[in-house]
C-alpha distance (Angstrom), angle and dihedral (degrees) to the residues before:
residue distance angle dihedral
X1 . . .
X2 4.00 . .
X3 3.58 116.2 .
X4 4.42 111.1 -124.8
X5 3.14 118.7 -113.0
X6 4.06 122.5 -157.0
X7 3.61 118.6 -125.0
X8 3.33 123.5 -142.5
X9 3.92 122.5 -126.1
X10 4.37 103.8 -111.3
X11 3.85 109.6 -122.6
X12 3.89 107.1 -110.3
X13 4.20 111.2 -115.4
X14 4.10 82.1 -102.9
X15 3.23 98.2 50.2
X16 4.01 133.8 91.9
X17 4.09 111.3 -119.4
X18 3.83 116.0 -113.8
X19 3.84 105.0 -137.3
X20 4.05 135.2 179.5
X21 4.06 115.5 -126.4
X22 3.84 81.0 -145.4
X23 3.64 149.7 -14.5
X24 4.06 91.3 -87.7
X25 3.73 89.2 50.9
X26 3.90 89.3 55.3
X27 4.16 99.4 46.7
X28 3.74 81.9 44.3
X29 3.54 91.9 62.2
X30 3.68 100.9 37.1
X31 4.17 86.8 53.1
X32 3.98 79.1 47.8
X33 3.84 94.9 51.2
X34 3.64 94.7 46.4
X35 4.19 83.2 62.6
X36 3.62 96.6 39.6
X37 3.52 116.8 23.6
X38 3.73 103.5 152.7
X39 4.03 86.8 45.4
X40 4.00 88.3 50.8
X41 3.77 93.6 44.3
X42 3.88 93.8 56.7
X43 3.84 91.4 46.7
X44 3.36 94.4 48.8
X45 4.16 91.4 48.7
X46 3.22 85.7 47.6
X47 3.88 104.9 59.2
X48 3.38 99.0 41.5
X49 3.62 91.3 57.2
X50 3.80 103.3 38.9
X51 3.76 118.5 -1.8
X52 3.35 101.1 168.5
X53 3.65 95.0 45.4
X54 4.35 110.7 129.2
X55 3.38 116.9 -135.5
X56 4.12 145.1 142.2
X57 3.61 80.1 -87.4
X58 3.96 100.9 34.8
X59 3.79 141.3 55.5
X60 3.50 150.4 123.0
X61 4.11 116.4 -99.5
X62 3.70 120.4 -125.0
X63 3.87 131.0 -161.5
X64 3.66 133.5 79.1
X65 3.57 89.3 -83.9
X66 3.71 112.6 51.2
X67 4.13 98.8 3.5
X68 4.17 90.2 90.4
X69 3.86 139.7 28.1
X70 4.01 141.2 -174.3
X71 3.82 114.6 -130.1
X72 3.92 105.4 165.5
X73 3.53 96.7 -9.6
X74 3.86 98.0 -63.5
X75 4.27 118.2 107.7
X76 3.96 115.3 -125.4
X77 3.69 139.7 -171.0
X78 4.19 101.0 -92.4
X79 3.89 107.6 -128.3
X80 3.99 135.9 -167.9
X81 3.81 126.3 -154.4
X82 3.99 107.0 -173.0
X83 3.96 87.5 -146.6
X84 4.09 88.6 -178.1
X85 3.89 142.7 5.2
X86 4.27 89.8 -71.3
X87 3.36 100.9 -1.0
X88 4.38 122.5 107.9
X89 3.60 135.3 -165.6
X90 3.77 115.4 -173.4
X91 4.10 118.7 -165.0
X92 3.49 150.1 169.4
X93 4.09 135.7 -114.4
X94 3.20 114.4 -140.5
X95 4.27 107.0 -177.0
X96 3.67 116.4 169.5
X97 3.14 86.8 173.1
X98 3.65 89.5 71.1
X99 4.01 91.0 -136.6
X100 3.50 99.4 -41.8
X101 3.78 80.5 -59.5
X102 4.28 95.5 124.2
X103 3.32 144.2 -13.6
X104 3.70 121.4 -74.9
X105 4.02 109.9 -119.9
X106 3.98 119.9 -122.8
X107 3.22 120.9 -127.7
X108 4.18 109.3 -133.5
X109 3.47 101.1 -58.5
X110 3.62 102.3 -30.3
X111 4.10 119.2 129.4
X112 3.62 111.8 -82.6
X113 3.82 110.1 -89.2
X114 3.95 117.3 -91.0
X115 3.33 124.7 -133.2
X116 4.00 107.4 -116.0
X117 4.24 148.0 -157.6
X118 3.86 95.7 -162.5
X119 3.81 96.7 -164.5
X120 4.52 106.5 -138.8
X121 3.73 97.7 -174.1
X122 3.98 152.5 -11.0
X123 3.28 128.1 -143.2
X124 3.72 115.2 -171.0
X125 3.66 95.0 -166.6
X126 4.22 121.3 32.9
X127 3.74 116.6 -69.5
X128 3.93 95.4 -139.5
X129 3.65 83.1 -155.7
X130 3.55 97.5 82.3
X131 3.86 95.2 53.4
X132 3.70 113.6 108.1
X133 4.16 108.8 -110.4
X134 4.07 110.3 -111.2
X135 3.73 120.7 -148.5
């Protein structure tokens, strides 16, 4: 008998692409999404409608530290979604469309670029390294 296999939802032509960094960031959140679901399933709504959005539970980093990341050689903007009460996910935006600013360039006949949240990391429980120091 054929094993199932899970289909993923198709990002809508207005929406932003939700992406892996790797393979261990992807089983990490499937283990994560069999915990939290519901929590998962608003984060991921979220993102690929407005990933840049601020918010209580929403906003880009800053510092030398955790302000910028590498993901295939390029430097991004380091974001945090607090997906539940302790619980961090830290991503990427990836806009080639510079904002809605221009058009983003094909290259030869290759599908027009997305635009795309490349999630980095998850963190189930708070990474106390993101807290700002006191004193």
């Amino acid at each position: 008998m054929p094993r199932e296999q899970r289909i993923a939802r198709p990002a809508r032509t207005d929406e932003w692409e939700i992406v892996a960094a790797d393979v261990g960031v992807a089983d990490d959140w499937a283990r994560w999404a069999q915990q939290e679901p519901n929590a998962l399933a608003a984060v991921y709504d979220q993102l690929a409608c407005n990933p840049t959005e601020f918010s209580p539970r929403q906003k880009k980093l800053a510092g030398k530290t955790w302000g910028t990341g590498t993901y295939q050689g390029r430097t991004f903007d380091r974001w945090q979604y607090e997906a539940t009460g302790g619980g961090r996910i830290f991503y990427f935006v990836d806009d080639p469309t510079d904002g809605g600013r221009r058009t983003p360039e094909r290259k030869g006949r290759a599908a027009k670029p997305r635009r795309r949240v490349i999630i980095e990391a998850l963190h189930p429980g708070h990474p106390k390294g993101t807290e700002p120091r006191r004193g």
